[in-house]
C-alpha positions in Angstrom: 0.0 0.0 0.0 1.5 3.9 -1.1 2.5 5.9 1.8 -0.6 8.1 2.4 -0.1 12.4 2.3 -2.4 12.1 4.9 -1.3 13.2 8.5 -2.2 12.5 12.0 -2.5 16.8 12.1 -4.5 16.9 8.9 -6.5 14.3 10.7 -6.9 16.8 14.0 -7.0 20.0 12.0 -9.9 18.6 9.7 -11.7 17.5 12.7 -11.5 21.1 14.9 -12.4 22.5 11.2 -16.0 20.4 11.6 -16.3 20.7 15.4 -15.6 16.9 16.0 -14.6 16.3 19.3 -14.8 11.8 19.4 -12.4 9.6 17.5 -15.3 7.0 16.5 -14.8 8.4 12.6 -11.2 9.2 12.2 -10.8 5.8 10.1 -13.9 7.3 7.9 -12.7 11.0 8.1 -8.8 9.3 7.0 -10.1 7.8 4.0 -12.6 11.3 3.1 -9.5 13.0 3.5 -7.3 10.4 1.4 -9.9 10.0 -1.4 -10.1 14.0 -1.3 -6.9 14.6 -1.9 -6.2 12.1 -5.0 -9.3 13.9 -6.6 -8.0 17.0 -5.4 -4.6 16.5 -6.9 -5.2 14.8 -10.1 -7.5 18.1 -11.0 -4.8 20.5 -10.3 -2.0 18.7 -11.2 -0.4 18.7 -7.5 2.7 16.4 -6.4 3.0 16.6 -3.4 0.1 18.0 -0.9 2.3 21.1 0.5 0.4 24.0 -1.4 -1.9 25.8 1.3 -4.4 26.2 -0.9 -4.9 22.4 -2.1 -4.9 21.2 1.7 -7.8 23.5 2.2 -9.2 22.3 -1.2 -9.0 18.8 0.1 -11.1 19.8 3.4 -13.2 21.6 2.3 -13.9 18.6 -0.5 -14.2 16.3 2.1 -16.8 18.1 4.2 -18.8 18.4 1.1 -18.8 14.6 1.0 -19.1 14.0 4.7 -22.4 15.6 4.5 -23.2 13.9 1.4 -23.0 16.9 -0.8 -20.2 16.0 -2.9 -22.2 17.0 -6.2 -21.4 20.4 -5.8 -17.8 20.5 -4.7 -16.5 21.1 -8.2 -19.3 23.5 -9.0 -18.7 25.4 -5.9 -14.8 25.4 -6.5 -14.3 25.4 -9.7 -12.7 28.9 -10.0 -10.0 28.2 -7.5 -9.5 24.6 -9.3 -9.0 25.6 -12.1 -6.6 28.6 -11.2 -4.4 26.1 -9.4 -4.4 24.0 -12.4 -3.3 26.5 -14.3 -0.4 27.4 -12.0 0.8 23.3 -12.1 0.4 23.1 -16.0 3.6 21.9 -17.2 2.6 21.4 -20.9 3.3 18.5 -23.3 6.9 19.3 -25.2 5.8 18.8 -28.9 8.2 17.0 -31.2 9.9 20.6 -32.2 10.6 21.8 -28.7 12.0 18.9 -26.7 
């Protein structure tokens, strides 16, 4: 199994973020956050989870399916998506420039 970009913190700062004080869920709220950030990454084109603005991307995408919302995440966020894609496109070198 990959090495999850998940933290114990991310776990903690998540749950002060939606006022959850037990640990009952933090397996659940683990794999929201985990699930959240490969969607979250593979839309922007991020590596490595240490842009500010993807973790809180990948919250706030996880609260939206913690309370079974999810359908509008990318509606809601598609501004700052897509802006953050933009930033990470690297292009594809043609034949003429490699």
């Amino acid at each position: 199994m990959a090495e999850s970009l998940i933290t114990d913190e991310m776990v903690a700062e998540f749950k002060a973020h939606m006022h959850i004080t037990h640990s009952r869920e933090d397996p659940y709220l683990r794999g929201l956050l985990e699930t959240s950030a490969a969607a979250v990454m593979a839309i922007t084109n991020d590596k490595a989870l240490t842009d500010k603005r993807v973790v809180e991307l990948v919250y706030q995408r996880a609260r939206y399916a913690y309370n079974d919302q999810l359908e509008w995440f990318d509606a809601n966020f598609q501004s700052m998506l897509m802006n953050l894609a933009i930033e990470n496109y690297e292009g594809v070198p043609d034949q003429d420039n490699e």
